[in-house]
N, C-alpha and C positions, 0 to 999 in steps of 0.2 A: 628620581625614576626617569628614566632615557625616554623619549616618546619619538615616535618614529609621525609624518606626517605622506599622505596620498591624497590625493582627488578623489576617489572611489575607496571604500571599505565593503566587501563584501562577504556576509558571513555565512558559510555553510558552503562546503565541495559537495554538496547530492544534484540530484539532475538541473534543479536550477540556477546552483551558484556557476555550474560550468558554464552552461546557456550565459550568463553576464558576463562572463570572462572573455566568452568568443565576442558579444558583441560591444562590450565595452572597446576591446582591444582593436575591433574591425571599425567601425565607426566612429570613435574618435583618439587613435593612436596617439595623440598628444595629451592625453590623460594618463596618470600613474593609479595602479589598484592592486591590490592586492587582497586573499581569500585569506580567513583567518576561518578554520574549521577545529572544532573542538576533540574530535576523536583523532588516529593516526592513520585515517586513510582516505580516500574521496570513496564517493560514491552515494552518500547519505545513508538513505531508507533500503535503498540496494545491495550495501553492507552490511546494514547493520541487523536484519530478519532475517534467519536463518532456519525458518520453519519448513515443514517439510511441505514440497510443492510452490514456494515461495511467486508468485509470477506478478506481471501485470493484469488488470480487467480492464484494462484499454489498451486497443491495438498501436502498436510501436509506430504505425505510420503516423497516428496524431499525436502521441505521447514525447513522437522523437524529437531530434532538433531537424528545425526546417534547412539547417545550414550543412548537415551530415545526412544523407540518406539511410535509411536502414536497411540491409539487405540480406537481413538472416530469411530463410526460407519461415519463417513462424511470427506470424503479424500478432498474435498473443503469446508473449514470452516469458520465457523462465525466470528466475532474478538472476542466476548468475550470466544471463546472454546481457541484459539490461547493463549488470555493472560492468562487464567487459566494453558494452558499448561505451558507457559515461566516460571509461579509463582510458580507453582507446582514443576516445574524443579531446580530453585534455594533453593525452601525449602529443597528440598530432599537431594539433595549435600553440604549442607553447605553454596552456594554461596553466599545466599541472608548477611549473615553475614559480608561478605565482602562489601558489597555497603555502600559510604557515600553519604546521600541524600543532596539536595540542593547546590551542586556545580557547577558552570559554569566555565567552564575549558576555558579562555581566551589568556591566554600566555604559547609557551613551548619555552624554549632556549636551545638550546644543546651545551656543551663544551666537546671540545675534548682533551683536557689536563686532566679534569677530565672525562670526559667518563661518563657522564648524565648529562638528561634532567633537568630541573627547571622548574617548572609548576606550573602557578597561577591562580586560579583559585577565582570566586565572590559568593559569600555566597548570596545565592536567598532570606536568613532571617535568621541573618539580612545580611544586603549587605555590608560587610567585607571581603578583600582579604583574601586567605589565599595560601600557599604554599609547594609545594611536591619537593622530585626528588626522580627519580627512574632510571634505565641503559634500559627501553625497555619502549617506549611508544606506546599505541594499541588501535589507534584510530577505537572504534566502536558505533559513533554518528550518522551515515546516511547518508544520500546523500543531506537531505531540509532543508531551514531553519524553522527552529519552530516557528517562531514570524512572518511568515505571505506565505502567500500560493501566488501563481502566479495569478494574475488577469488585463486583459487587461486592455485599459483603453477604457472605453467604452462612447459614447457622451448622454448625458439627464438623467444620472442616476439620478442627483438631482430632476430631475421632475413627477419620477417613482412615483405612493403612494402605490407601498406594499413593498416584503422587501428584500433585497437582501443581497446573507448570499453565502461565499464560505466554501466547506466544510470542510476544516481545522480549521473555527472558527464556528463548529455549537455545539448548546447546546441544552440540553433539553426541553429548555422551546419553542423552535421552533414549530409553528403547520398548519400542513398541510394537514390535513385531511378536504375533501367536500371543497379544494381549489385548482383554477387552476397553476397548476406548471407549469414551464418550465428550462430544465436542457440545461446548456450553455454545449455542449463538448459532445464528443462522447468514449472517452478513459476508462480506467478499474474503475474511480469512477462514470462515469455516466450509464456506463450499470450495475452498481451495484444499484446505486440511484434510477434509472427508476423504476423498477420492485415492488422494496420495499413501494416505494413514491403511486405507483398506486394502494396499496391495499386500500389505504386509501382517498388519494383524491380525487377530482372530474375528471381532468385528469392530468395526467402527457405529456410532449413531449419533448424531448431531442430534443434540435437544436444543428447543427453540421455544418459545413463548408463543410468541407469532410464527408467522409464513412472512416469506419477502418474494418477489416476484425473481423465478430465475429463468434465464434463458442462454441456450447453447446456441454458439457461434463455434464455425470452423476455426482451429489453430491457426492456418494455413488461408493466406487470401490469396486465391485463384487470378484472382485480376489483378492483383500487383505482381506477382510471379510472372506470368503469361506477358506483361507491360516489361519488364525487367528483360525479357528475351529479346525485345528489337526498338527498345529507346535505351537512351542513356540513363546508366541508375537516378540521376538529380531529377531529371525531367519524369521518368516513373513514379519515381519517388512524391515528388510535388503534385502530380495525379491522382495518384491514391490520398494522399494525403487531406486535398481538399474533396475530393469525391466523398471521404471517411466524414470529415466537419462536416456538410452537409445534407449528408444521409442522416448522422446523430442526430442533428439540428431538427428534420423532417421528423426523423421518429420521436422525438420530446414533443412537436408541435403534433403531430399525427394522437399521442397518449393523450394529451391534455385536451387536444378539441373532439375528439373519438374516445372517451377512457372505455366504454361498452366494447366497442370493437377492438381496440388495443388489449382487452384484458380479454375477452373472447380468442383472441390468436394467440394470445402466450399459454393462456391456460391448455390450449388446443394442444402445441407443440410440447408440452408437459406430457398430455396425455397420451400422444402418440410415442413418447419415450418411455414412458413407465406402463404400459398397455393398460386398457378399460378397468382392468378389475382393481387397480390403484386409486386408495383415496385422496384426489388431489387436490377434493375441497375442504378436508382439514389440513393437509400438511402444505400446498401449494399454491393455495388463495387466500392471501391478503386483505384486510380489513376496509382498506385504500385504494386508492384508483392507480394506476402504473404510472410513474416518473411522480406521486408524489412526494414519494422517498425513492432515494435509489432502488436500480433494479441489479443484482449479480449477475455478470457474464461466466459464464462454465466453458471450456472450448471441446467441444467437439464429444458435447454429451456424458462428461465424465464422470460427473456427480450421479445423473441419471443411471449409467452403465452397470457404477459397482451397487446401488440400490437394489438395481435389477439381478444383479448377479446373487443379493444375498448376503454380499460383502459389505455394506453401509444398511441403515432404516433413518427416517427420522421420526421421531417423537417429537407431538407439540405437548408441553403441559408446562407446570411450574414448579420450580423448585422449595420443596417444604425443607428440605434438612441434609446433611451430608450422613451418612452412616457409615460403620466399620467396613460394609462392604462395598459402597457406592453412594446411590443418591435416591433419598425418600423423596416421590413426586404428590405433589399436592390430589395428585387424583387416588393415593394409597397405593400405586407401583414404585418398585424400587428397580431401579437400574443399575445392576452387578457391572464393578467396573473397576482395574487394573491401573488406570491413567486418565485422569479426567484434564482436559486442554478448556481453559476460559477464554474464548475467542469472543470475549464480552466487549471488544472495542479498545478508544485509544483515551488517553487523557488530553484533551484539549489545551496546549498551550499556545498563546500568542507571542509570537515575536521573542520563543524559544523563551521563552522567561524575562526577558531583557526589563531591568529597570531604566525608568529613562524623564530625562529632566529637561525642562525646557526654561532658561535665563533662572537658573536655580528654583 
């Protein structure tokens, strides 16, 4: 078996194997690396979710690279602005040159007599090992596993007859427009889902067990636009950026030593979105204090909007059973339903699956 050797191995083309690339390559030019990504394109997680509405909930100023400015008018952004970014980014440096497509990076062994890694890795096409070493390996594959998303196990799905699709495996050909939806989950991909799904359908409803704390932020930062008209993009850019870190910084420290008042103003801004006569302390108040679980960012009310419109509801209760027509809830309602999406989370992998051995 041929083994190719680098200084650097770096696995996964999504936002942060390019980020290594630029700085591996800028910092110490006299090192060899190279990206071994297992799918055939860059972009990772930006690629590879194709759900409808797809975006960031954190703004592109702190998300982006400190080394490329971001200068789309929309500081909470789409995924395809995101992946053009990342693609853009590696065209421009050189790094996309660096990437071998179609490697699953499965095996690293480290020896310490010789001082590197051994890395093997499964050729997706065709499906042929193949093998590296390099003295620094820079695992930037994520946090999920990509062969399948988290989904409970839920009683009568066999008996359901529409269709049920989590969103890590959705596809194009999925359609849900002038049909009844319902999104299992209440976390940063269902209040993305909601909004997007309810342009189209006949209704959408996020059912959720709990409440998660949400709050709407403008798409659009006014202060980095406005800074973009008379500084240099870099210099803007690096403005907002750190202004952004610091203000988050303030509001987790602000939640945690204030949780009464932090949760008094989110609840606030809830209620002036969804007017008084909305129940916001069953479906919009959390059990927990704000930032001790994540909180969802919405941009510019949208979840709120189509609620109000009639177009979304959400329902808290539990799921007892799937039925022919929907979903039997533990409180004896049934939720009539066309397309049920389990926006029930991810499967937790570390270090992409990676077995890995150290002096045998």
């Amino acid at each position: 078996m041929n083994t190719e050797h680098f200084d650097v191995l770096v696995v996964g083309a999504g936002i942060s194997g390019i980020a290594a690339g630029y700085h591996l390559q800028t910092n110490c030019p006299d090192r060899t690396y190279a990206i071994l990504e297992r799918r055939d394109t860059t972009g990772g997680t930006w690629d590879f979710f194709r759900y409808p509405g797809i975006r960031s909930d954190s703004d592109m100023y702190t998300l982006g690279y400190s080394f490329r400015p971001w200068t789309d008018p929309k500081a909470i952004a789409d995924g395809p602005s995101i992946l053009r970014y990342v693609k853009e980014t590696a065209k421009e440096f050189g790094i996309d040159n660096k990437i071998r497509y179609g490697h699953h990076v499965k095996r690293a062994s480290w020896s310490t007599a010789d001082a590197r890694w051994t890395v093997e890795t499964e050729r997706t096409d065709p499906a042929l090992p193949c093998r590296f070493t390099c003295n620094f390996l820079f695992m930037c594959s994520g946090y999920y596993n990509y062969d399948q998303g988290y989904t409970p196990e839920f009683a009568g799905t066999d008996e359901f007859h529409g269709q049920i699709v989590h969103p890590q495996k959705w596809t194009d050909d999925i359609n849900y427009a002038d049909k009844r939806v319902v999104v299992v989950g209440s976390g940063a991909t269902a209040v993305t889902l909601v909004p997007e799904m309810a342009k189209t359908a006949a209704h959408v409803t996020m059912l959720q067990r709990s409440p998660t704390y949400i709050v709407s932020a403008p798409s659009e930062d006014p202060m980095a636009n406005w800074l973009r008209r008379f500084l240099p993009n870099k210099l803007a850019y690096s403005v907002t950026r750190w202004r952004n870190v610091l203000l988050g910084a303030y509001v987790f420290w602000f939640c945690r030593r204030f949780p009464e008042r932090a949760k008094a103003f989110i609840l606030g801004r809830v209620r002036a979105a969804l007017g008084t006569d909305y129940d916001v302390e069953q479906h919009f108040t959390p059990t927990y204090n704000p930032w001790q679980q994540r909180m969802c960012l919405v941009p510019d009310s949208d979840l709120f909007n189509a609620i109000k419109a009639g177009r979304a509801s959400v329902v808290t209760d539990h799921i007892d059973t799937f039925t022919q027509r929907g979903i039997q809830l533990r409180s004896g309602k049934e939720l009539e339903a066309d397309l049920v999406v389990t926006a029930t989370g991810l499967d937790l992998q570390l270090l992409g699956g990676l077995e890995v051995t150290v002096d045998g």
